[in-house]
N, C-alpha and C positions, 0 to 999 in steps of 0.2 A: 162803261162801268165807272163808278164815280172811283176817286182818288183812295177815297178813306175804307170804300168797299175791298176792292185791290190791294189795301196794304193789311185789309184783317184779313184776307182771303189767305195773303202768300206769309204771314207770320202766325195763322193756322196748320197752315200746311208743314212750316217749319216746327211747332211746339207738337204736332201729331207723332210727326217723323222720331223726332225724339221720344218722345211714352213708347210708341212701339220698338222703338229700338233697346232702351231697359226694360220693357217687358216680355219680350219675345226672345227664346233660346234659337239661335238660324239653323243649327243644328235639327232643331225637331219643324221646326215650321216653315222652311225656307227663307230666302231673304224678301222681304217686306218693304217695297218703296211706293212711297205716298205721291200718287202723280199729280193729282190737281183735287182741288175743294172747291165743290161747286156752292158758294151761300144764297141764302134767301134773301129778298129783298132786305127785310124785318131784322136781319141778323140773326134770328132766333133755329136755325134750321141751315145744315150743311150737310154734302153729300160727299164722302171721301173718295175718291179713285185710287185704287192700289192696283202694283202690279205683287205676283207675287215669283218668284224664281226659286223652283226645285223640281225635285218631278213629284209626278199627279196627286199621290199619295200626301208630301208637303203641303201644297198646293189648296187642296180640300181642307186638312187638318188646320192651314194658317186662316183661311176663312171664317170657320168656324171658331178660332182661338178667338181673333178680332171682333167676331160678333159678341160673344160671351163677355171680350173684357171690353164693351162701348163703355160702360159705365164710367168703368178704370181709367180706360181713358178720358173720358170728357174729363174726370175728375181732376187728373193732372194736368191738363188742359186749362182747366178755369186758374187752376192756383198760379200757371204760365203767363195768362193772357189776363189780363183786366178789362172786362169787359161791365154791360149793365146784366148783360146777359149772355150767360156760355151758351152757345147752339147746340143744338141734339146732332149729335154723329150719324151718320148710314154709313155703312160701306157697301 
């Protein structure tokens, strides 16, 4: 993995961590940690790995919270990271 890849991967991973920590209540969702971004060659295209810790009920509902708010988050994302191009989120 090139140099410049590897440092937008793990200062991804870092601005991620953050959005979802101001926008997720741990109480309703569990706690939310961002384990690795997987990027695309292109930069254009990232895949997040979350764990997430509560039980099951937590668990499903923090899933679903993070799919709902991709947007949200790319968005505070981009304004994070200066890129040419913010990557589209999976989780």
């Amino acid at each position: 993995m090139s140099v410049r890849k590897e440092r937008v991967r793990e200062l991804l991973k870092r601005e991620i961590g953050e959005a979802i920590r101001s926008q997720f209540d741990v109480s309703q969702v569990g706690l939310i940690n961002v384990n690795d971004v997987d990027l695309a060659g292109d930069l254009k295209s990232a895949v997040v790995y979350v764990s997430i810790f509560g039980n099951a009920d937590q668990k499903k509902r923090g899933l679903t919270r993070l799919t709902e708010q991709r947007i949200r988050i790319q968005s505070m994302v981009a304004r994070a990271v200066v890129l040419k191009f913010t990557p589209v989120l999976r989780f």
